[in-house]
C-alpha positions in Angstrom: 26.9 -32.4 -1.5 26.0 -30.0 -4.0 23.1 -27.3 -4.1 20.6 -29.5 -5.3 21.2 -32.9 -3.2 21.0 -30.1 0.0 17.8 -29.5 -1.1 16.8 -32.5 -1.4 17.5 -33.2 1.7 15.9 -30.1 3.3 12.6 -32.0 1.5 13.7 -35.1 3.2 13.9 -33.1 6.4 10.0 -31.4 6.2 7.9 -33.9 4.7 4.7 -32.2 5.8 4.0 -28.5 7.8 0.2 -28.6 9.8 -1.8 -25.7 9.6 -1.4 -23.7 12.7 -3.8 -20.6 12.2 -6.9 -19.9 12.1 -8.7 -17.0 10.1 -11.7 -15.3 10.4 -13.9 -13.3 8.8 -18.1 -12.9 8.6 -19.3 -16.4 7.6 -15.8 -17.3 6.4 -13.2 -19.2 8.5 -10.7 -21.2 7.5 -7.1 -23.0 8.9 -3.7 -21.4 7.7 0.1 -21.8 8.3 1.7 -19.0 9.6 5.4 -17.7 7.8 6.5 -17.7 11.7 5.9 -21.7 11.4 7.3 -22.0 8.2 10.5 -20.4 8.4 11.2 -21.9 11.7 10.5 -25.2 10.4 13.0 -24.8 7.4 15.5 -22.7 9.3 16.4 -25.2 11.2 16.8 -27.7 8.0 19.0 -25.2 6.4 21.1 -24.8 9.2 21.3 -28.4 9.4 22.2 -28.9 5.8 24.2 -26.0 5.0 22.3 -23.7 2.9 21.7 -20.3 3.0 18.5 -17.9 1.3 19.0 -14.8 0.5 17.2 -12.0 -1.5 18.9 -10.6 -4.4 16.7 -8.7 -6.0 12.9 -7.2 -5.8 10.3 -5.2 -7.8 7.2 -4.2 -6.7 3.9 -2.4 -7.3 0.9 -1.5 -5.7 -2.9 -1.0 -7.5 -5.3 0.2 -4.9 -5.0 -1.5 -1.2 -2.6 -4.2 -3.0 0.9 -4.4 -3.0 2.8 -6.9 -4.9 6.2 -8.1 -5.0 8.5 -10.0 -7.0 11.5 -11.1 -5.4 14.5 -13.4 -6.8 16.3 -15.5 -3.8 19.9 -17.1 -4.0 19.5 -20.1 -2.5 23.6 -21.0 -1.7 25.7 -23.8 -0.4 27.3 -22.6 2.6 30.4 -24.5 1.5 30.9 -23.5 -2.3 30.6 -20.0 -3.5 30.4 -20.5 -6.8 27.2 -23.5 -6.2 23.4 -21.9 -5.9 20.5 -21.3 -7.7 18.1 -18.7 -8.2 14.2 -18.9 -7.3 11.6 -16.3 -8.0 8.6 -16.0 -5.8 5.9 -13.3 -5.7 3.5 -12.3 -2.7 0.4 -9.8 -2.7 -0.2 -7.7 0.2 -3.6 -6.0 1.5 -3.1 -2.4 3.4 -4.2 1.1 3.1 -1.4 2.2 4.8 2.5 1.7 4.4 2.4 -1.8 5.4 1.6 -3.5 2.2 5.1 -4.3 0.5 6.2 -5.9 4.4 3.1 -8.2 3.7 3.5 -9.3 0.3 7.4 -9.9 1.4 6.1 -12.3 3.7 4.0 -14.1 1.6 6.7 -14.2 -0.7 9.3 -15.3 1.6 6.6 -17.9 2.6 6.1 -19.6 -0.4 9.3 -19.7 -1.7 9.9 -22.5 1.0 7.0 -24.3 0.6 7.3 -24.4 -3.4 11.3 -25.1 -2.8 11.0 -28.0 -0.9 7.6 -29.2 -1.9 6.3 -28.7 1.8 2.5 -30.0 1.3 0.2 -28.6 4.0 -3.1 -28.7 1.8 -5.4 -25.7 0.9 -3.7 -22.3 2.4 -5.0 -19.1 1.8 -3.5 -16.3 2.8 -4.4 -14.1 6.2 -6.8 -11.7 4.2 -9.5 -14.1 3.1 -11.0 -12.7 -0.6 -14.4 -12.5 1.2 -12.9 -10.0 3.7 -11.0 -8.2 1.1 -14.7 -8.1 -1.3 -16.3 -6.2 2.0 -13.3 -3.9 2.1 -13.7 -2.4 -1.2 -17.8 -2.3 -0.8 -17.0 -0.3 2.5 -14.5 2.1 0.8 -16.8 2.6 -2.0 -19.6 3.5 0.3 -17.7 5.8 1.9 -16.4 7.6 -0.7 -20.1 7.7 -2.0 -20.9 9.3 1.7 -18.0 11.5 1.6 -18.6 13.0 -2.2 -21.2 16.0 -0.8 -18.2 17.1 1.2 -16.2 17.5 -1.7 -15.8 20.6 -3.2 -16.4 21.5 -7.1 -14.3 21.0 -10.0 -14.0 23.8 -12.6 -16.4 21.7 -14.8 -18.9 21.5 -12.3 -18.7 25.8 -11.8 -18.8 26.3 -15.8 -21.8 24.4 -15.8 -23.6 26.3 -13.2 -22.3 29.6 -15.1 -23.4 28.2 -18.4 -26.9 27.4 -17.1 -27.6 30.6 -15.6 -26.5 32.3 -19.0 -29.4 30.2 -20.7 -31.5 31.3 -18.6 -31.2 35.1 -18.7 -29.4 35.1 -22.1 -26.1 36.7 -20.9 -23.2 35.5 -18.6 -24.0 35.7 -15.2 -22.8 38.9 -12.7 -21.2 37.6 -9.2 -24.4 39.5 -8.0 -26.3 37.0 -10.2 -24.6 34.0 -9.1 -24.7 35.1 -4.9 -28.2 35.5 -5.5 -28.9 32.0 -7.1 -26.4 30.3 -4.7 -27.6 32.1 -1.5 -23.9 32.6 -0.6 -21.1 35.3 -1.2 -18.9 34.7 -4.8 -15.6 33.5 -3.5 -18.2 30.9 -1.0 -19.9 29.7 -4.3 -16.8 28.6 -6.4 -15.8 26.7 -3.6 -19.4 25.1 -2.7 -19.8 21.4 -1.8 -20.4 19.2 -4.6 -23.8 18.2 -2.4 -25.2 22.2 -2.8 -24.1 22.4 -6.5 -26.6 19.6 -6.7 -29.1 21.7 -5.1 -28.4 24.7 -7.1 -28.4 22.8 -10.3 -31.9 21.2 -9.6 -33.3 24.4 -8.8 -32.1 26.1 -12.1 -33.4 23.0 -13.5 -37.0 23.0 -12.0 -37.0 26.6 -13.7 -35.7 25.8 -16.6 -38.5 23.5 -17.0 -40.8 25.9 -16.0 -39.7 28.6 -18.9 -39.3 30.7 -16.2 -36.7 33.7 -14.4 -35.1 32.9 -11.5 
C-alpha cells in the first residue's frame, strides 16, 4: 500500500474518539479529549499499518502568556523511503512560565491526528477554556495596577517634578529644595515610588492652584 491508502486505513481503523476529560472553570465546564487518548488511539493504528510521524520542522512565537507553534510532520510509509507526505499543524499554548511552547506542541501534535484521519469527536476545546484565560489577564492587570505604587520613577516622571518646582519658584530647584518638598534625602527622592511622586505632585499641584510658595 502506498502513503495514502495507509492512511486511509488508519481512518478505517478510528472511526470515532469519545471525549474523556473534563474541564473546569467558574461557571464554565465542558468535556474534552485528552492528547494521552488520542495518540494512544492512533499509535496503535500506525503501528498496525505501517506508518510513522515525525516532526521535521517548527517555528514558534509567543505574545504575552501565549505561545504558538507551527510545526511540519512527515508522515512516512515504514516500507518505502522515498513515499510520505508532509502536514502542517499549529497549537497555542497558555503559561507564564517556560512551559508554553510544550503546550502548544501538544495541541499541535493533537490535532494533526485528528485532522489526518478525520477522527470526529464533536466540539473540543482545548484544556484552557477562553473564559479562564479572559480572568487571567483581568487578574494580571489588576495586579500590575496594585503593584504600580511600588514601582519606582522614570526619568520623565523626576523632570517633571523638577520642572514643576522651577515654576513655582522661578529657578531650577536646589537638592535642598527638592528634600524639602519630598520629605526625604536627594539620592531617596530620585528613586521614590511612583505612589509618593503622586503625592508630591498633587501637593505642588494644590499650590500651584493656590498661587502660592511652598
Amino acid at each position: 500500500m502506498n502513503v495514502y491508502q495507509r492512511i486511509a486505513a488508519v481512518m478505517q481503523d478510528v472511526q470515532y474518539l469519545a471525549k474523556d476529560d473534563q474541564v473546569s472553570f467558574g461557571q464554565t465546564k465542558y468535556k474534552a479529549i485528552s492528547e494521552e487518548k488520542v495518540t494512544r488511539t492512533v499509535r496503535e493504528s500506525l503501528i498496525k499499518n505501517g506508518l510513522v510521524v515525525i516532526p521535521v520542522s517548527q517555528v514558534h512565537y509567543r505574545e504575552g502568556s501565549l505561545s504558538t507553534v507551527d510545526v511540519t510532520y512527515r508522515i512516512q510509509n515504514a516500507e518505502d523511503p522515498e513515499d510520505y507526505v508532509l502536514a502542517v499543524s499549529s497549537g497555542t499554548g497558555a503559561d507564564t512560565q517556560d512551559k508554553g511552547v510544550g503546550k502548544a506542541m501538544t495541541y499541535a501534535y493533537k490535532y494533526l491526528f485528528l485532522r489526518t484521519f478525520a477522527i470526529p469527536t464533536g466540539e473540543d476545546p482545548d484544556k484552557v477554556s477562553s473564559a479562564e484565560l479572559d480572568d487571567r489577564e483581568k487578574r494580571k492587570a489588576a495586579q500590575q495596577a496594585e503593584e504600580q505604587g511600588t514601582v519606582a520613577i522614570t526619568p520623565a516622571q523626576w523632570e517633571k517634578l523638577i520642572h514643576m518646582l522651577e515654576t513655582v519658584d522661578g529657578k531650577r530647584p536646589t537638592k535642598k529644595r527638592v528634600e524639602e518638598v519630598s520629605g526625604m534625602a536627594y539620592d531617596a527622592a530620585k528613586a521614590m515610588t511612583v505612589r509618593e511622586w503622586e503625592y508630591v505632585i498633587q501637593g505642588l499641584n494644590r499650590r500651584l492652584d493656590q498661587g502660592g510658595m511652598l
